[in-house]
C-alpha positions as CSV (number, residue, x, y, z in Angstrom):
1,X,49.9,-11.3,65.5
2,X,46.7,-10.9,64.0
3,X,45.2,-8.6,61.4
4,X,43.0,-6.7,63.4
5,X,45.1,-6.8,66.5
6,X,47.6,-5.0,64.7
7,X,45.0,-2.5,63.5
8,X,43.3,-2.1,67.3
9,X,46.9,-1.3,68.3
10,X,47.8,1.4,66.0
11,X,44.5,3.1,66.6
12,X,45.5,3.1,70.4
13,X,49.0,4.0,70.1
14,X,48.1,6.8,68.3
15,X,45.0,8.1,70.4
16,X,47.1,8.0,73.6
17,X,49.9,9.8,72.0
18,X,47.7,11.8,69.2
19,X,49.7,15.4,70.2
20,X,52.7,13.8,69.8
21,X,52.2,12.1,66.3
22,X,50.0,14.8,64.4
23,X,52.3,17.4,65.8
24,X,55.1,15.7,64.0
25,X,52.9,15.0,60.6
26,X,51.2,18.1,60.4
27,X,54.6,20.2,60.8
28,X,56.3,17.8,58.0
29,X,53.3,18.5,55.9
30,X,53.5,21.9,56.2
31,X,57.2,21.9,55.6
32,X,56.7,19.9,52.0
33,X,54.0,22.3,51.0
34,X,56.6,25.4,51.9
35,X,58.8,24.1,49.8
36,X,57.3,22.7,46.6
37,X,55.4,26.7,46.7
38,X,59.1,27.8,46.7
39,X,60.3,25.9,44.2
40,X,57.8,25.8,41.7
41,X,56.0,28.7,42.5
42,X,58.0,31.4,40.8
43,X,59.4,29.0,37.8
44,X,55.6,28.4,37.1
45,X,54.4,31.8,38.0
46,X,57.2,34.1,37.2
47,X,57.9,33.8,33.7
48,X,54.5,34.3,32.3
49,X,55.5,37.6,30.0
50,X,58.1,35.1,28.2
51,X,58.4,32.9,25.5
52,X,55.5,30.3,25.6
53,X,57.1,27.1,24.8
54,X,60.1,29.3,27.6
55,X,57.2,29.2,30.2
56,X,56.1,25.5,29.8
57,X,59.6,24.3,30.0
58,X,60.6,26.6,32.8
59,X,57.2,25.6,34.4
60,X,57.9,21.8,33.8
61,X,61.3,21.9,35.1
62,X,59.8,23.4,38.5
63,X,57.2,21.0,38.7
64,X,60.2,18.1,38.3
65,X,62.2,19.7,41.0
66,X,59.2,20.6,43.3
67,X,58.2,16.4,43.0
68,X,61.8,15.6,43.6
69,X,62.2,17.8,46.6
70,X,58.8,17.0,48.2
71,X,59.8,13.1,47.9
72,X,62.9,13.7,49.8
73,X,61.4,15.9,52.4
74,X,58.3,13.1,52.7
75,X,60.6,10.7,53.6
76,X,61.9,11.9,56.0
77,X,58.5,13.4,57.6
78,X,57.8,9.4,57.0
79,X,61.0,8.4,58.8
80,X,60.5,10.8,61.9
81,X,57.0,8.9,62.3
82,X,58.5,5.9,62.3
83,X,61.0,6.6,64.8
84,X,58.9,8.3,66.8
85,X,56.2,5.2,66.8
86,X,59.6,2.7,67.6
87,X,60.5,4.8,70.8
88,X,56.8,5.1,72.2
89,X,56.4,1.2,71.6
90,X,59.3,0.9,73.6
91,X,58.8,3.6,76.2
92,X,62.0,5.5,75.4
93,X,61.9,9.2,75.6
94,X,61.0,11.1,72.2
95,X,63.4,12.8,70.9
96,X,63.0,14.8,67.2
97,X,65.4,16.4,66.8
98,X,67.5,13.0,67.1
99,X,64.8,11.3,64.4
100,X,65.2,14.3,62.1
101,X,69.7,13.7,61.9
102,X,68.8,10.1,61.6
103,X,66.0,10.1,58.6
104,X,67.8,13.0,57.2
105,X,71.6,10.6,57.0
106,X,69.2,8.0,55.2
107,X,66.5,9.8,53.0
108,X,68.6,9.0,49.7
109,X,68.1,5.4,50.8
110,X,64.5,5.5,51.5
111,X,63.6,7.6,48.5
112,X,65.5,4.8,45.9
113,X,64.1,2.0,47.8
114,X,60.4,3.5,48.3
115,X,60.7,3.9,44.2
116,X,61.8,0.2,44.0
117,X,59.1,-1.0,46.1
118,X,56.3,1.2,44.5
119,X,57.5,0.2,41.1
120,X,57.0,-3.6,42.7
121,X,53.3,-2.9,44.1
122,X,52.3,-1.2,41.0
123,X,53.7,-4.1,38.2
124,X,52.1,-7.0,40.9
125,X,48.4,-4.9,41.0
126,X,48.7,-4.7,37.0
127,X,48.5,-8.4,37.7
128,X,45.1,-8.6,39.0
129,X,45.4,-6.7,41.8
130,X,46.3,-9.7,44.7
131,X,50.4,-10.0,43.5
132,X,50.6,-6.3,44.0
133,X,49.2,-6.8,48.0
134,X,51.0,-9.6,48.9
135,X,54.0,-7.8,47.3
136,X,53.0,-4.7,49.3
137,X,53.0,-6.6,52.6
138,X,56.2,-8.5,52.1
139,X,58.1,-4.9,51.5
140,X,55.9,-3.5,54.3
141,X,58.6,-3.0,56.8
142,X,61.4,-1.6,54.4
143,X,61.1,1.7,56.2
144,X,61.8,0.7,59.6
145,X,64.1,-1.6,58.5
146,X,65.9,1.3,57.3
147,X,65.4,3.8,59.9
148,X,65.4,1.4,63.3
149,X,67.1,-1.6,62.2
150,X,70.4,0.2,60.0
151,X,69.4,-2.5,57.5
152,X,70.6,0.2,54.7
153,X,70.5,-1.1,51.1
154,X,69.4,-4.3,52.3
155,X,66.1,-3.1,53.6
156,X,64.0,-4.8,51.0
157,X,65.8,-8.2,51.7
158,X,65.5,-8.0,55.2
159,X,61.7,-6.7,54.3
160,X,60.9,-9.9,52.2
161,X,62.8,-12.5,54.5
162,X,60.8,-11.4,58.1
163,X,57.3,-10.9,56.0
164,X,57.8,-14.3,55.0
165,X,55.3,-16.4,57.6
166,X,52.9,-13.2,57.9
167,X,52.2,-11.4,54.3
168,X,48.3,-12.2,54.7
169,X,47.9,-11.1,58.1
170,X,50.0,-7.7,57.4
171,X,47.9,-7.5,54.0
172,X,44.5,-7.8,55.7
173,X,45.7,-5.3,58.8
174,X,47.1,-3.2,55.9
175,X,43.8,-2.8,54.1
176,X,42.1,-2.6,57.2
177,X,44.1,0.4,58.3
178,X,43.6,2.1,54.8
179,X,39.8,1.9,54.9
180,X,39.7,3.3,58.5
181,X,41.5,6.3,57.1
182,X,39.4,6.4,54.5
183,X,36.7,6.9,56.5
184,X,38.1,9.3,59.2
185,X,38.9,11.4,56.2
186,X,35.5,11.5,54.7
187,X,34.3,12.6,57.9
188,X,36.6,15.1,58.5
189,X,35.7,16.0,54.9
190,X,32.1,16.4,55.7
191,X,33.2,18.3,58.6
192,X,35.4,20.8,56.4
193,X,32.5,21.1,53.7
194,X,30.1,22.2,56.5
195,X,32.2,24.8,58.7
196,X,34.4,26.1,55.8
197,X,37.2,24.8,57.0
198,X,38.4,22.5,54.6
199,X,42.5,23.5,54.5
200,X,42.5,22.7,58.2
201,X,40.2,19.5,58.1
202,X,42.5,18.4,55.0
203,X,45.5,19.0,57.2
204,X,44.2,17.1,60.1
205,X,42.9,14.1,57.9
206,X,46.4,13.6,55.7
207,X,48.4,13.7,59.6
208,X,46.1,11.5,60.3
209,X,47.1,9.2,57.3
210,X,51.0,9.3,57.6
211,X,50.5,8.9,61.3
212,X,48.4,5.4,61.1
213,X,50.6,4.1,58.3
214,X,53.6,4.6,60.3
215,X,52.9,3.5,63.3
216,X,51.1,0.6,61.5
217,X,54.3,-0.4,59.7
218,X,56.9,-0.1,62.7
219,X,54.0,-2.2,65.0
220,X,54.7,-5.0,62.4
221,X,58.4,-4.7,62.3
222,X,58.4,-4.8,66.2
223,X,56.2,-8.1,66.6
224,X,58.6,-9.4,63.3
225,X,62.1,-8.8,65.3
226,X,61.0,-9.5,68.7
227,X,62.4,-12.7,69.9
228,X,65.2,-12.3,67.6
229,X,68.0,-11.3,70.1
230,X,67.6,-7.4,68.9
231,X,67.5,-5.0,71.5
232,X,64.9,-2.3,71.5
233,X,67.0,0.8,72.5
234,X,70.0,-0.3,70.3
235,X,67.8,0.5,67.5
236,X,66.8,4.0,68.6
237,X,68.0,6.9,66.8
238,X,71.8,8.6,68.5
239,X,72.2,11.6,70.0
């Protein structure tokens, strides 16, 4: 497993099965837009004729439960790209509506153990930056740990102990991955600039995103468990 193995392998994975993976991003994104403009929409937008320090309360308090929804729906937009990556790397058939039950059963454990880990990455990169990657990379497969292996609560420990031998080379394939997207979206940026089209090229560019950083993520966890008597289709989502 090498850094830019890993990142040549994502890149194909997700060119042969692009319809597939930004079909599945781009309707999750749509969905958290939806509903953060229903939630916080008219808090923020219907109270205007009130009490001022009535509309920035009423405002704030949308703008809290908008975040808090959109984090649970992202997670489990997050964890349907995972799953769907697992079963293509394993040529089982897709099957969403499958991934959406199982991400859905788990999304209060990936939304308290995404915070955890954030929290981790942000206090190790106040630390000169390094601590806060290697931290990154050794909590890099907490996802699929959750959503493929059933690892539940003890994601992060299961995240830290098969990391151990290959933070570096998932750090460098990590950073690698995050500057190819960079660039992708600053073309697709120019692109939207020039024709107009910007809501559509910023659609495509953020599908892009979630897409590569799942499928980045479960590639690791499936070169980290292979050899280690775990069977593939065991960890596929049920019917």
């Amino acid at each position: 497993m090498t850094a830019t193995g890993l990142v040549g392998d994502t890149f194909r994975l997700l060119k042969q099965n692009f319809f597939l993976f930004f079909t599945l991003a781009l309707a999750g994104q749509v969905i958290v837009t939806f509903l953060s403009l229903i939630i916080a929409g008219p808090v923020a937008v219907g109270v205007v004729d009130g009490d001022p320090s009535e509309v920035i309360a009423d405002a704030a308090a949308g703008m809290a439960l908008a975040g808090f929804i959109s984090a649970f729906a992202g997670q489990v937009v997050s964890a349907v790209l995972h799953l769907a990556a697992w079963d293509v790397m394993h040529r089982a058939p897709i099957q969403p509506g499958a991934y959406v039950k199982k991400a859905i059963s788990v999304v209060l454990i990936l939304v308290l153990l995404s915070l955890v880990v954030s929290i981790a990455v942000a206090l190790g990169t106040a630390l000169l930056i390094i601590p806060g990657i290697y931290i990154g990379a050794a909590l890099s497969v907490v996802i699929p740990a959750v959503v493929i292996g059933n690892a539940g609560w003890g994601a992060i420990g299961e995240s830290w102990d098969l990391t151990r031998e290959h933070r570096w080379t998932i750090a460098g394939g990590f950073i690698l991955s995050i500057l190819s997207i960079m660039v992708i979206a600053f073309v697709i940026g120019i692109i939207g600039s020039v024709t107009g089209l910007t809501v559509i090229t910023d659609l495509l560019g953020g599908a892009i995103g979630l897409a590569v950083i799942a499928i980045f993520a479960t590639l690791v966890y499936s070169h980290l468990t292979e050899g280690k008597g775990i069977d593939p289709t065991a960890l596929s989502p049920e019917d």
